[in-house]
C-alpha positions in Angstrom: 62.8 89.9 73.4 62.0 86.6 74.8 63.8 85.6 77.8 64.3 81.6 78.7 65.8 80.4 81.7 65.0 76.6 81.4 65.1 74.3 78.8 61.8 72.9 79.5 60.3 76.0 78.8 61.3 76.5 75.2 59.2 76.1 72.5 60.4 75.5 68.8 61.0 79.1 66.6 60.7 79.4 63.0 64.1 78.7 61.6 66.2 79.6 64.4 69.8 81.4 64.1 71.7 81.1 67.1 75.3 82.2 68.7 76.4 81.3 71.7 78.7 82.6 74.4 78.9 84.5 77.6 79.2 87.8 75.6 81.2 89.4 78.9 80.9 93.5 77.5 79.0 93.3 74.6 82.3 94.5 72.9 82.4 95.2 69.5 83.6 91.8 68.6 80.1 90.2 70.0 78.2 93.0 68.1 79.6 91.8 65.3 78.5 88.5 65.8 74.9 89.5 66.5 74.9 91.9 64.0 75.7 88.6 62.0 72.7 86.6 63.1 69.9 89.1 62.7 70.8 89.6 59.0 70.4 86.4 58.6 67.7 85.8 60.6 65.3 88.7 59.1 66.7 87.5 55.8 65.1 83.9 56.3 61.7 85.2 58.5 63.7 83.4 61.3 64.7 83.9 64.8 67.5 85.9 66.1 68.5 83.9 68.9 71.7 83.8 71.7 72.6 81.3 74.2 74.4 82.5 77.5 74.5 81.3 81.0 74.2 82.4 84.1 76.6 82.3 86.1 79.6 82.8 84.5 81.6 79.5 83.6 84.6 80.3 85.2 82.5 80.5 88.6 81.7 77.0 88.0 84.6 75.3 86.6 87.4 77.6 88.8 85.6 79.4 92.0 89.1 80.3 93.4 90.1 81.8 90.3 89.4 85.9 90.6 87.1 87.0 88.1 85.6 90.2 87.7 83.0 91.7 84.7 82.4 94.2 82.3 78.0 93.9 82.5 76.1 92.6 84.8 73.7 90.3 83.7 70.7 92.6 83.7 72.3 95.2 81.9 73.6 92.7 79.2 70.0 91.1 78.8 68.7 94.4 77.9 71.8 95.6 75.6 70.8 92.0 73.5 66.9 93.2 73.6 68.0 96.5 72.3 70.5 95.2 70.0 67.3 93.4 68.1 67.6 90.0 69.5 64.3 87.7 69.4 64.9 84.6 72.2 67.8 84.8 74.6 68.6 81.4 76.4 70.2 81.9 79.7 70.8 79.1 81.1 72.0 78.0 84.8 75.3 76.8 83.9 76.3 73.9 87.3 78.4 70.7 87.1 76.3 68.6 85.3 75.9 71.0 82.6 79.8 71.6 82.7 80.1 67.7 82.4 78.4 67.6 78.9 80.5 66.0 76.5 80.8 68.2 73.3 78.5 65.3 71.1 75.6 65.5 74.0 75.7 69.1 73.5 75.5 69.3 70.3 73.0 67.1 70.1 70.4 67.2 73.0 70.9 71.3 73.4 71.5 72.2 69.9 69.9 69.5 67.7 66.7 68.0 69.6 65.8 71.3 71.7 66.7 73.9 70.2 66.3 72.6 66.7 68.8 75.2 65.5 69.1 75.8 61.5 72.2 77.9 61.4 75.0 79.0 63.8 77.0 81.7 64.2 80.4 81.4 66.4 84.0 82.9 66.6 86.7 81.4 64.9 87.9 80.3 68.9 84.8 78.9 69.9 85.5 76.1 72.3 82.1 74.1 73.7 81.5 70.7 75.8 83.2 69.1 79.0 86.4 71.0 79.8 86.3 73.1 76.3 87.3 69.4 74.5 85.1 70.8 71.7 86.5 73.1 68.6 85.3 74.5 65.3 86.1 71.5 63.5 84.0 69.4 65.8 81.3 71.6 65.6 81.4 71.6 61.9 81.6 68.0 62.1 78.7 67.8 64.3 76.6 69.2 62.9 76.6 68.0 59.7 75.3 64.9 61.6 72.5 67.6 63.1 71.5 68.9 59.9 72.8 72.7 60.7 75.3 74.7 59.6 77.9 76.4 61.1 79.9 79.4 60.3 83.2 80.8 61.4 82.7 84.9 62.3 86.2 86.4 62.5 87.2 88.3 65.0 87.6 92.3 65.1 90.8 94.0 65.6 91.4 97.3 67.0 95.0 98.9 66.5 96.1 95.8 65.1 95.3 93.7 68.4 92.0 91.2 68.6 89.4 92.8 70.5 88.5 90.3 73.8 86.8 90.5 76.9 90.2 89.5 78.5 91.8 92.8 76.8 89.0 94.8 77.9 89.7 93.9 81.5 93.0 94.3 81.4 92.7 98.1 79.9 90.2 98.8 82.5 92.2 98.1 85.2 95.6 100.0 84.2 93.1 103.2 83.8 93.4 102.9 79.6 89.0 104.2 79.7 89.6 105.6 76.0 91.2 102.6 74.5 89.0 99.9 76.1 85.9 102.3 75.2 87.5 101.6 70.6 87.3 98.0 71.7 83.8 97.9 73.4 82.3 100.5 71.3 81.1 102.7 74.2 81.8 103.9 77.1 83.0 101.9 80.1 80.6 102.6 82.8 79.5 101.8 86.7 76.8 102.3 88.4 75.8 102.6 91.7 73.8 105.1 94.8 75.2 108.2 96.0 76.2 107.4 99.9 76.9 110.4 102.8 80.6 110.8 102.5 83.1 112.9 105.0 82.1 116.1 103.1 86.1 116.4 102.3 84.9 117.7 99.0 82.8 119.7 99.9 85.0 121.6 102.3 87.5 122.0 99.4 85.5 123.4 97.4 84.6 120.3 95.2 81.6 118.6 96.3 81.3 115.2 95.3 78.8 112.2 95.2 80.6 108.9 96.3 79.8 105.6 95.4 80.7 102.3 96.5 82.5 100.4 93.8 80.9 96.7 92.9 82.9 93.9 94.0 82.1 91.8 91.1 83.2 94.8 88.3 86.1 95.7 86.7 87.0 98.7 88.5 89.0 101.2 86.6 92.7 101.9 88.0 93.1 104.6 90.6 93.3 107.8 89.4 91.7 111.0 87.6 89.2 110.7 84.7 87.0 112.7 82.8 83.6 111.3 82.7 80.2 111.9 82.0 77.1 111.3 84.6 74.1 110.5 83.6 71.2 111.0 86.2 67.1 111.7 85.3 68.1 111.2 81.6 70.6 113.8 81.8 74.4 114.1 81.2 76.7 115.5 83.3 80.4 116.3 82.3 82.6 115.6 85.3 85.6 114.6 86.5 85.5 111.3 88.6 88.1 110.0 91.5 88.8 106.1 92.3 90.9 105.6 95.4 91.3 105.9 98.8 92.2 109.8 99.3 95.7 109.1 100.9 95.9 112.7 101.2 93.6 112.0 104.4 95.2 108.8 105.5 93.8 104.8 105.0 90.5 104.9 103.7 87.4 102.6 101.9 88.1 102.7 97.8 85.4 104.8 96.4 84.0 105.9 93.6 84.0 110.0 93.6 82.6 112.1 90.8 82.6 115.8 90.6 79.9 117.7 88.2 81.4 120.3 86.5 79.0 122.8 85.9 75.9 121.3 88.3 75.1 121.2 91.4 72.9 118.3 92.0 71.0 116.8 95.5 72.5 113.4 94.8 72.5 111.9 98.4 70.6 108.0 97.2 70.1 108.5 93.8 71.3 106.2 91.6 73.7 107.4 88.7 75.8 106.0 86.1 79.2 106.9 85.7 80.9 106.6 82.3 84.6 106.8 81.8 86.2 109.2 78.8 89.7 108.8 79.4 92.3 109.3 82.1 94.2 112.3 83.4 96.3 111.2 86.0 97.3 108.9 88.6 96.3 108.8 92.6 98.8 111.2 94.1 99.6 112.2 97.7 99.1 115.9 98.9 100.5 117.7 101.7 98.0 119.9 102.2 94.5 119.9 101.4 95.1 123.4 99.6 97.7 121.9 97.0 94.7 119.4 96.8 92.2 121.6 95.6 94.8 123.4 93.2 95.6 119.8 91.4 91.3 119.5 90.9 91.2 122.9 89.8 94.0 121.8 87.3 92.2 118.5 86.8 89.1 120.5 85.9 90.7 122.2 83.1 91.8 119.2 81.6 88.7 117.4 81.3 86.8 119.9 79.7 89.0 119.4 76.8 89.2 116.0 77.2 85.0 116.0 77.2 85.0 118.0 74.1 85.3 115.1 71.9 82.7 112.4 73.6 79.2 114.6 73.1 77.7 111.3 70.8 79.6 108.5 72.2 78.9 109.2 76.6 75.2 108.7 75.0 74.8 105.6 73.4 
């Protein structure tokens, strides 16, 4: 996959087929959508092509407004590459490109630079200075362009419209299993194992801790099953988020426990995917009633694991 950063530095492609959006999760909703344009794309010997920025709009347009993500931007500019896009356009989205007014868009960016032949959009796409722009101007538009346009619906899972908003939301009230139907994977977090207090460890569950990333969607605290993948390998576990109130105030970490494994993880870097929840943070009075609940937290995962073998992979 080409990769542009600059509008300068394109250079016209053979009968480009472009969609455009920030594509927060790669959910199944944007696969979809690019699933759309490389059809059509390899059907016309054109180019497969998706315009995102960099960073997010809402940093721009609302910096006091909280906003956390599903995929950084390196890991979704190589889910697009290995999705079987051609050209990916990310683009430094500031003020002045904020301040476009939807007919400069569509026709310096889309018409006269990018030359695009056909586009591909959700049926809510909203484009140009404070999102004036809708799918009837577009359509409008670009009949003045010389492209066409067409309307992708969206995908529904249990009757609901799958969105990044939705995602987030099931994220952070622990639902791993039903965002994972609406983003067609596993929701996952990565990070390096730090020196912890050894609590686990003196329990009789070791565990590697991680930091949790400030700009994520951090799952809610709890219990989850998970898988770990480390060296190309997978791990089942069983993975913490909180702050241990068992042992008083404490940072909010990430802590995963391998199952069957016992691994030298002290700064490695892992990847922690999330299978479903067991149960939320709970208080203990003793650190033996503690290590009775993981034992009992063990158990359950391995069934809960039983059912994710293809899907903690992909």
């Amino acid at each position: 996959m080409n990769l542009i950063r600059r509008l300068p530095d394109y250079t016209p492609k053979p009968y480009p087929v472009l969609t455009i959006g920030n594509f927060d999760g790669l959910h199944r909703g944007h696969q979809q959508l690019l699933d759309t344009v490389i059809k059509t794309a390899r059907a016309k010997d054109g180019t497969a092509m998706v315009l995102t920025f960099d960073p997010h709009p809402l940093r721009v347009l609302s910096p006091t407004t909280p906003l956390r993500l599903l995929i950084s931007m390196e890991e979704k500019l190589a889910r697009l590459q290995d999705f079987g896009i051609d050209e990916t356009l990310c683009l430094p989205f500031d003020p002045a490109f904020a301040a476009l007014a939807p007919e400069a868009f569509v026709s310096r960016i889309l018409h006269d630079t990018l030359r695009v032949r056909e586009l591909f959009v959700g049926e809510q796409f909203a484009f140009g200075a404070k999102r004036a722009g809708r799918l009837p101007d577009l359509v409008r538009l670009s009949a003045q362009g010389g492209f066409m346009v067409h309307a992708v619906p969206p995908v529904t899972v249990d009757g609901e419209i799958v969105s990044s908003t939705r995602i987030r939301t099931l994220i952070q009230q622990g639902q791993v299993r039903e965002a994972a139907a609406c983003l067609g994977r596993l929701y996952e977090l990565k990070g390096r194992v730090l020196h912890g207090e050894q609590r686990g460890q003196s329990l009789g569950w070791p565990t590697a801790n991680l930091r949790l990333p400030p700009e994520r969607v951090i799952p809610g605290d709890g219990v989850y099953a998970a898988v770990t993948l480390w060296k190309e390998r997978v791990y089942d576990s069983v993975a913490y988020i909180g702050t241990r109130p068992t042992f008083g105030p404490g940072e909010r970490l990430l802590e995963v426990y391998l199952l069957d494994e016992q691994a030298a993880l002290y700064g490695e870097e892992i990847c922690v995917r999330f299978v479903d929840r067991l149960r939320g943070d709970m208080v203990f009075e003793t650190g033996a009633e503690l290590s009775a609940q993981i034992s009992l937290d063990v158990r359950q995962a391995r069934e809960a694991l039983k059912a994710v073998p293809t899907m903690a992979l992909e």
